[in-house]
DOMARNU-470353 format. One record per residue (C-alpha): residue number from 1; chain; y, x, z. Coordinates in nm, 4 decimals. Each point is the difference from the previous one (the first is absolute). Example, Ala and Ser with C-alpha at 12.3 -4.5 7.8 and 13.67 -1.06 7.14 Angstrom:
BEGIN
  num  cadena     north      east        up
    1       A   -0.4500    1.2300    0.7800
    2       A    0.3440    0.1370   -0.0660
***
This chain:
BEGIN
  num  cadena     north      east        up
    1       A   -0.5319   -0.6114    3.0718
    2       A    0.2349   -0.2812    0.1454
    3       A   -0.0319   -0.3649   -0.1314
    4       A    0.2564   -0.0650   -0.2778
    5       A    0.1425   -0.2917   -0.0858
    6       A   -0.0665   -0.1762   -0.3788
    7       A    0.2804    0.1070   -0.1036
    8       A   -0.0110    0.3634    0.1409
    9       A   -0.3279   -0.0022   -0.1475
   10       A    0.0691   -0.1384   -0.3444
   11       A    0.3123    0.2596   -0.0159
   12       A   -0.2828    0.3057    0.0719
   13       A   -0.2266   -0.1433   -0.3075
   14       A    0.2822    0.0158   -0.2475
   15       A    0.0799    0.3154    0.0861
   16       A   -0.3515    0.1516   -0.0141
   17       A    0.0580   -0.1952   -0.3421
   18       A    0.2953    0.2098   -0.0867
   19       A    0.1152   -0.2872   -0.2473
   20       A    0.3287    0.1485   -0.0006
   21       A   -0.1234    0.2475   -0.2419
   22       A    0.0139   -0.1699   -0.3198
   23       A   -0.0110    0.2319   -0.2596
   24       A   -0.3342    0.0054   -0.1234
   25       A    0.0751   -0.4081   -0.0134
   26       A    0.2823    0.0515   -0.2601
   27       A   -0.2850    0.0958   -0.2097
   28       A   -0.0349   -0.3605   -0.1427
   29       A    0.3530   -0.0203   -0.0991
   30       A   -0.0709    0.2712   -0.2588
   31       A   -0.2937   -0.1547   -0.1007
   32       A    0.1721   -0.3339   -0.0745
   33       A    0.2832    0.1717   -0.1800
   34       A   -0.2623    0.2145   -0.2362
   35       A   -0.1792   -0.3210   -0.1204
   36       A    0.0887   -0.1387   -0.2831
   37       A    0.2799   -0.3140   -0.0091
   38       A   -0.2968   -0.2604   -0.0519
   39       A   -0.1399    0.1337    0.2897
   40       A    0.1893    0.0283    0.2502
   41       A    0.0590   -0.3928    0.1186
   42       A   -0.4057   -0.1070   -0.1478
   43       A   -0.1509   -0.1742    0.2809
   44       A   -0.3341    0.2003    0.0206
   45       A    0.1699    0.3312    0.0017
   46       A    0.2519   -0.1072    0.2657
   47       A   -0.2896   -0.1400    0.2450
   48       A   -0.1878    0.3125   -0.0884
   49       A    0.2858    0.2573    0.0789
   50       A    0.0967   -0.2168    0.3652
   51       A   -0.3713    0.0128    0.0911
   52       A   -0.0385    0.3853   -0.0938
   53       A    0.3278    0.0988    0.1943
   54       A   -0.0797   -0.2397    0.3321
   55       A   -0.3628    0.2284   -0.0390
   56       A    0.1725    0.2933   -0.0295
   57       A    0.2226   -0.0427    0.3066
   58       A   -0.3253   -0.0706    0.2194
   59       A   -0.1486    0.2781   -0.1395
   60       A    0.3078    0.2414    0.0498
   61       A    0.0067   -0.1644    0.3816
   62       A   -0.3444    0.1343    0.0776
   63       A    0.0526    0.3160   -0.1083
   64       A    0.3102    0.0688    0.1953
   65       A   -0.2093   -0.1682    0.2779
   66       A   -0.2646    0.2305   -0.0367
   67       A    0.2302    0.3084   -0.0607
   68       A    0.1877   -0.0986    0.3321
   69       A   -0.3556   -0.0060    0.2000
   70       A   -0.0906    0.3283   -0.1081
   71       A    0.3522    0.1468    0.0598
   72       A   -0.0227   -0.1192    0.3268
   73       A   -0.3940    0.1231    0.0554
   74       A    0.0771    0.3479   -0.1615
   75       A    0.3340    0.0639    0.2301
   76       A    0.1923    0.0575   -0.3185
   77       A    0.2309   -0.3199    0.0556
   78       A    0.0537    0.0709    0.3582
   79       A    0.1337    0.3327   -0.1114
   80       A    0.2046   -0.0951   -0.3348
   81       A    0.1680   -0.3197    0.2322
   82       A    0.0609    0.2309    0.3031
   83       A    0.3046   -0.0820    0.2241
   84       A    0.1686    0.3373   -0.1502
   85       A    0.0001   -0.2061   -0.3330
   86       A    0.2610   -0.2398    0.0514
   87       A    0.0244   -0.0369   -0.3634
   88       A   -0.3393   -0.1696   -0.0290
   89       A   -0.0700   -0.3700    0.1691
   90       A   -0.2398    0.0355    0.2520
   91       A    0.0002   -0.4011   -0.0401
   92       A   -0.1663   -0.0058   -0.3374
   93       A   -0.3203    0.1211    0.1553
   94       A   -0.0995   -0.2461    0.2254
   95       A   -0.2884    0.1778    0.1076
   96       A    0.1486    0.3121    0.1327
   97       A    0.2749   -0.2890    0.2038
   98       A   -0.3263   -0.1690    0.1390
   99       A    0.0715   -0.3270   -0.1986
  100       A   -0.3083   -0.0138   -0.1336
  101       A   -0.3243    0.1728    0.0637
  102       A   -0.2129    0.1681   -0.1865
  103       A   -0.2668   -0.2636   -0.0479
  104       A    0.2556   -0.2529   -0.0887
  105       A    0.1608    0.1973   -0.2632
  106       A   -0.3426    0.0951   -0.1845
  107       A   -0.0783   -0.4084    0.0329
  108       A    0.3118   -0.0505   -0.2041
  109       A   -0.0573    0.2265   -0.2579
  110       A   -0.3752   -0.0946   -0.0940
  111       A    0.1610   -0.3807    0.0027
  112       A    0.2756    0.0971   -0.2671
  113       A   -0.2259    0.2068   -0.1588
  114       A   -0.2601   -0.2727   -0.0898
  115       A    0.3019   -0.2532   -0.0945
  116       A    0.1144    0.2667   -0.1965
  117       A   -0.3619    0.0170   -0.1353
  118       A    0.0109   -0.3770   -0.0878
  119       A    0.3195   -0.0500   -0.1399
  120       A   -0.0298    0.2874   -0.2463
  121       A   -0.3706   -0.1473   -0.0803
  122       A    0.2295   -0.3128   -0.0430
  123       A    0.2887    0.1546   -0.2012
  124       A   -0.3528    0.1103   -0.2075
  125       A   -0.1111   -0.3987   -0.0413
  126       A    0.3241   -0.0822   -0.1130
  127       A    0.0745    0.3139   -0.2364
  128       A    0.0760   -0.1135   -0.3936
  129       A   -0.1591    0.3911   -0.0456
  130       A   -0.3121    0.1271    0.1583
  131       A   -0.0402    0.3208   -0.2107
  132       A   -0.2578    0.2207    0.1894
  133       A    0.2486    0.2791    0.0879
  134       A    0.2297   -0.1878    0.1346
  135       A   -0.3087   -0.1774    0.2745
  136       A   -0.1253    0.3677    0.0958
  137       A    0.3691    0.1140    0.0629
  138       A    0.0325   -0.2809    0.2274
  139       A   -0.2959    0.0645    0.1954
  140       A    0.0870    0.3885    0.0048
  141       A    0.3274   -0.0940    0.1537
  142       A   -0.1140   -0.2200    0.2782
  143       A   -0.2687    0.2413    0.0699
  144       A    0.2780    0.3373   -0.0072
  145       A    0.2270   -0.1958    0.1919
  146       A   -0.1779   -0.0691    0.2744
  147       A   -0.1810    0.4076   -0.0029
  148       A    0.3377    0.1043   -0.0245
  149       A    0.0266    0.1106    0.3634
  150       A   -0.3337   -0.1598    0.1351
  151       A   -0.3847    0.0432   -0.0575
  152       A    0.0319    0.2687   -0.3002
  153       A    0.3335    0.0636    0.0735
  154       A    0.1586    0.0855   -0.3093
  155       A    0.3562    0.1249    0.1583
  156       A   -0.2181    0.2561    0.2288
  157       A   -0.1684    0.1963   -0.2296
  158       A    0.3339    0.1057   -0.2625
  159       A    0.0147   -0.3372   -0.2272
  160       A    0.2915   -0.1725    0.2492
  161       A    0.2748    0.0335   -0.2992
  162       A   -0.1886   -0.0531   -0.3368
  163       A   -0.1015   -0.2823    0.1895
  164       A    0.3473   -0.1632    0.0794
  165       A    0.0772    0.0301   -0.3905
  166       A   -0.3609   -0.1114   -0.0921
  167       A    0.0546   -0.2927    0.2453
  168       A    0.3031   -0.0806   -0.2000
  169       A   -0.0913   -0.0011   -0.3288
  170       A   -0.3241   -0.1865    0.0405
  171       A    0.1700   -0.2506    0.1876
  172       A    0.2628   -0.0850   -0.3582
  173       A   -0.3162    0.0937   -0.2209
  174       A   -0.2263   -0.2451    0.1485
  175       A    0.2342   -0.3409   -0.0351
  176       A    0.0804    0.1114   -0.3229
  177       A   -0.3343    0.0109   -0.1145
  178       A   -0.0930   -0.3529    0.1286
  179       A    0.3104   -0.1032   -0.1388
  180       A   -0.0313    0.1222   -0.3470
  181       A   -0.3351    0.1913   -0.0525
  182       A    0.1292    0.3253   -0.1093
  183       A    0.2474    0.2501    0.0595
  184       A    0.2151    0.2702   -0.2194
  185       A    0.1751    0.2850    0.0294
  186       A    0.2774   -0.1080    0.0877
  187       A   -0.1596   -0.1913    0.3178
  188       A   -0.1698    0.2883    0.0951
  189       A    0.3077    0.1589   -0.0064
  190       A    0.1804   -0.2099    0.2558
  191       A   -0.2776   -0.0558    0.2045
  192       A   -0.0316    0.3760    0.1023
  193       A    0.3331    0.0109    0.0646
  194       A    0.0113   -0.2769    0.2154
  195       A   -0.2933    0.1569    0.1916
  196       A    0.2006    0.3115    0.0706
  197       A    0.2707   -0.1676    0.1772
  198       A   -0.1979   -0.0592    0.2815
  199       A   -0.1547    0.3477   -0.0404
  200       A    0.3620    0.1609   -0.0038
  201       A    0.1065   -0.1641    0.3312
  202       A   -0.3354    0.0499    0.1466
  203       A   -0.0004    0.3692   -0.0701
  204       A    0.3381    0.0795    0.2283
  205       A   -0.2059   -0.2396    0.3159
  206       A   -0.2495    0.2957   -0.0385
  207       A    0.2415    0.2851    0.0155
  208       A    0.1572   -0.1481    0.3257
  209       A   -0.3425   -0.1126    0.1189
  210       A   -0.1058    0.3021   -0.0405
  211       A   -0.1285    0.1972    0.3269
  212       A   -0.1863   -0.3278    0.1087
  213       A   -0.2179    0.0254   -0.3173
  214       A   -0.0568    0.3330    0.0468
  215       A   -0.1209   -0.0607    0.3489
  216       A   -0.2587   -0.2562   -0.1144
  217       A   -0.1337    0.1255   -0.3211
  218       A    0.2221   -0.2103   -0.2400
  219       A    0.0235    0.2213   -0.3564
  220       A    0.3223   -0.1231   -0.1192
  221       A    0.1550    0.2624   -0.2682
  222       A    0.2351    0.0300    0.2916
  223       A   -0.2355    0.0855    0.2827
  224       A   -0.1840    0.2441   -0.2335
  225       A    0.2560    0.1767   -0.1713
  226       A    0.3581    0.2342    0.1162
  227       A    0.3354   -0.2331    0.0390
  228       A    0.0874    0.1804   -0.3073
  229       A   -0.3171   -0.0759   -0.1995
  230       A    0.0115   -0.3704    0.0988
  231       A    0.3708   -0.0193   -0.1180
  232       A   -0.1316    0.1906   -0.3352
  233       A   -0.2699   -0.3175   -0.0072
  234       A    0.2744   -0.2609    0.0327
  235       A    0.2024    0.1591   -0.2484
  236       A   -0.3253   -0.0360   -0.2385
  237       A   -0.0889   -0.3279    0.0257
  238       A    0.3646   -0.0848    0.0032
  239       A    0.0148    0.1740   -0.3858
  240       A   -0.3067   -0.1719   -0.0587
  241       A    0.2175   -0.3631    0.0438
  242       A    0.2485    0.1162   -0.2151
  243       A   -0.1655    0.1868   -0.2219
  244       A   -0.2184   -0.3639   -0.0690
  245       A    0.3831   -0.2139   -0.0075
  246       A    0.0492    0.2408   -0.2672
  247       A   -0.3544    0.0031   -0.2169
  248       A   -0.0193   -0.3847    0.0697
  249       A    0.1665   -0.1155   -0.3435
  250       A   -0.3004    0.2041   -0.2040
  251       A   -0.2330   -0.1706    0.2102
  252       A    0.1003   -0.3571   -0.0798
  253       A    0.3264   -0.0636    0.2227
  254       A    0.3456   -0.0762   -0.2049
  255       A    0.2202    0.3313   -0.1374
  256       A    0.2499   -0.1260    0.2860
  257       A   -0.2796    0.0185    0.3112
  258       A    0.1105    0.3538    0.0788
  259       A    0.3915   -0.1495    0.0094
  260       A   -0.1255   -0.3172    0.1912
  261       A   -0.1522    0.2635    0.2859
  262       A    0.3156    0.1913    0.0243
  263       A    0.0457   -0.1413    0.3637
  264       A   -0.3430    0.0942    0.0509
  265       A    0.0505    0.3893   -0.0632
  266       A    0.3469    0.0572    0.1913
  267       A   -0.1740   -0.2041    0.2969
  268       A   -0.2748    0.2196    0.0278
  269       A    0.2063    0.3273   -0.0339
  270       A    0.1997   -0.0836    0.2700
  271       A   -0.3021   -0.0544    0.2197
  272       A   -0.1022    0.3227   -0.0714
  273       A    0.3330    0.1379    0.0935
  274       A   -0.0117   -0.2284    0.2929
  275       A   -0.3500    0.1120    0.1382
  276       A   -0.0066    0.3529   -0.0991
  277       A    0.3238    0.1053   -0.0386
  278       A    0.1312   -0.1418    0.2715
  279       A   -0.2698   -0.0224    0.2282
  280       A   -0.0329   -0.4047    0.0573
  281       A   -0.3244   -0.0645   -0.0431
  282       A    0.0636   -0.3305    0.1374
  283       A    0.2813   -0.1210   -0.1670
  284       A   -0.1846    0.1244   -0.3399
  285       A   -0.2497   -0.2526    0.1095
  286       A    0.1947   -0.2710   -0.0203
  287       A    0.1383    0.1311   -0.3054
  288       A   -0.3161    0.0157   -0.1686
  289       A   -0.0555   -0.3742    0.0629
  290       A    0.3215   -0.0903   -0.1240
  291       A   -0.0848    0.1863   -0.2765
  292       A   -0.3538   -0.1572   -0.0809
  293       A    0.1954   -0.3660    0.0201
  294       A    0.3078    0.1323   -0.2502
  295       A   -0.2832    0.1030   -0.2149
  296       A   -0.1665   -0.3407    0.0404
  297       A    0.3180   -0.1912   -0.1004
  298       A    0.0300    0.2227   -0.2937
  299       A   -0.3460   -0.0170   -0.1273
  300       A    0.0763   -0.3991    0.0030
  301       A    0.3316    0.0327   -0.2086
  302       A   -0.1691    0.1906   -0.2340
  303       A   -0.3097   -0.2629   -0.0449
  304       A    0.2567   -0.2542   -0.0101
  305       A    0.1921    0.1523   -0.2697
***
């Protein structure tokens, strides 16, 4: 590999970071919306939640990191990020561009891993609330999110989506719970649906990524099933969202939650339409994060109420 400039080089590292990707970050701004008004602006609580989400962005970091270093081992980046995919920016993997190599990329994830490790041990110290499910769904999280693609590797033997909406939920269940002690329904609630966002933009990535996960063993619902039968999965979990935006007021949320969501619902029929209808797999992509951040700003209205 050539020798890159500090710059060039710092460039490569954020991308590996992929801290463009924000959405499992908006996370915190539902959590901060759900608590209650006394809450919100205590001092403890506030240190607690900034620790927790700095954590959780070092912790996200590595596992991207890792994800990128097996892509790139397994072949199944090189073939998802081909030159016949203009769509997809070759850029954000700085290992198939030669930015970085291997052993520099794996270096940075172990380092954001363990201050990941140390700031959520921190966000622990600092936590008004230490109840004992909230500690072991911490420590379940750091250790999922870094087997996610590497050592165990979760996403290669069929858990790669009911881990994206895991990730998510544990990720607004876990502040919460140092933040207040306990959760409800109605918390439970939003935090699964904030989890499926990212599941229901990661879902169409698998569809178009699909012939490079076959080739290396990836079982994505995609890579195992028909075109048809992973639209018919979709479609499910897709009912499953609204079907919960409609349950949600007997489970805690206000009468008006299903109303509130509204935005929610149309957006994610018309990235159905868009990705299976019309055959944009791509485009649905990007509506599915729009979607998971309309859903965000909702889920704050409503708290705010």
């Amino acid at each position: 590999m050539t020798t890159l400039s500090v710059p060039t080089r710092a460039r490569a590292y954020l991308r590996l970071a992929k801290l463009d990707i924000v959405d499992y970050y908006l996370g915190v701004l539902v959590v901060w919306a759900l608590l209650s008004p006394e809450l919100r602006f205590d001092g403890a609580v506030l240190a607690t939640t900034a620790v927790f989400l700095l954590g959780e962005v070092f912790v996200i970091v590595a596992m991207v990191a890792l994800d990128d270093v097996t892509g790139f081992r397994d072949g199944s980046d090189r073939a998802n990020y081909a030159p016949d995919a203009p769509a997809r920016r070759l850029a954000r993997k700085p290992l198939l561009t030669g930015a970085l190599t291997e052993s520099q990329a794996l270096r940075f994830a172990w380092i954001t891993a363990t201050a990941g490790a140390l700031l959520w041990a921190t966000a622990l110290a600092l936590a008004p609330h230490r109840p004992m499910w909230t500690v072991l769904l911490i420590v379940v999280t750091f250790c999922f999110a870094l087997q996610y693609s590497w050592g165990v590797k979760l996403s290669y033997r069929g858990f790669q989506e009911f881990f994206l909406a895991a990730l998510g939920a544990a990720l607004v269940l876990a502040p919460y719970g140092l933040a207040a002690g306990a959760v409800d329904g109605n918390v439970a609630v939003q935090a699964v649906l904030f989890g499926l966002g990212p599941m229901l933009f990661g879902v169409y990535s698998n569809t178009n990524d699909v012939d490079g996960d076959r080739r290396v063993g990836r079982p994505t619902v995609a890579a195992l099933t028909s075109p048809r039968g992973n639209m018919v999965f979709v479609m499910a979990v897709s009912a499953v969202e609204l079907a919960l935006i409609g349950t949600a007021p007997f489970l805690g949320a206000p009468w008006w939650f299903p109303l509130a969501l509204l935005p929610t619902a149309a957006s994610r029929l018309n990235q159905l339409r868009v990705g299976f209808g019309r055959g944009d797999i791509l485009r649905a992509r990007k509506l599915g994060i729009i979607t998971h951040r309309i859903t965000v700003a909702a889920l704050v209205v409503v708290n705010l109420r």
